[in-house]
Structure formats: structure tokens, C-alpha cells
Phi, psi and omega in degrees: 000103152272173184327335156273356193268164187286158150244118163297350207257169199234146180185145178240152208233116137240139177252122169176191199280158183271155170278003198250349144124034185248166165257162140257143157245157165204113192256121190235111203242189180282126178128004199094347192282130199203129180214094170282148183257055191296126148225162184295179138328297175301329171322299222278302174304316159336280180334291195311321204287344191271281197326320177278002185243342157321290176310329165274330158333315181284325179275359162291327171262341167301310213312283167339290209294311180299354171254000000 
């Protein structure tokens, strides 16, 4: 499956500090599937930085599509 392809399945996301100074996400899907994640602070901020340049992407091309 890549990033584009559609998926049915459902998962709920939570994200936040660790008592040990890591974050977590942690994806809990259909089936029982529970995939906790650790990263250090810097990881993590990498991450939020993808996610937010993701999203502008994505609106850029909802954008296109609306012209």
C-alpha cells in the first residue's frame, strides 16, 4: 500500500510525552493493532515539520483542483 492508495480501515491517534522525556504517537487501528512510537524531542519536531509541509501541499493542490 502507498500514501495514495485509498484505505477503509479506521485508527484512532494519540500523541504526548512520555514519563521517560520521549513523545509518543501511538495508533491504535482496526483489528487490535496498537503501534506505539518514541522519539526523542528533536525527532519529533522533524516529524511535526513534515506533517505541516505535508498539509500545505495538500492544500495547494485542493487549491489547483478548485480552479
Amino acid at each position: 500500500m502507498g500514501i495514495n492508495d485509498p484505505s477503509d480501515t479506521s485508527a484512532n491517534i494519540q500523541i504526548g510525552p512520555t514519563d521517560a522525556g520521549m513523545v509518543r504517537i501511538y495508533v491504535e487501528a482496526d483489528g487490535g493493532v496498537e503501534i506505539p512510537m518514541d522519539f526523542d524531542p528533536e525527532e519529533a519536531e522533524e516529524i511535526a515539520e513534515e506533517i505541516r509541509a505535508a498539509a500545505q501541499g495538500a492544500r495547494q493542490m485542493t487549491e489547483k483542483k478548485k480552479r
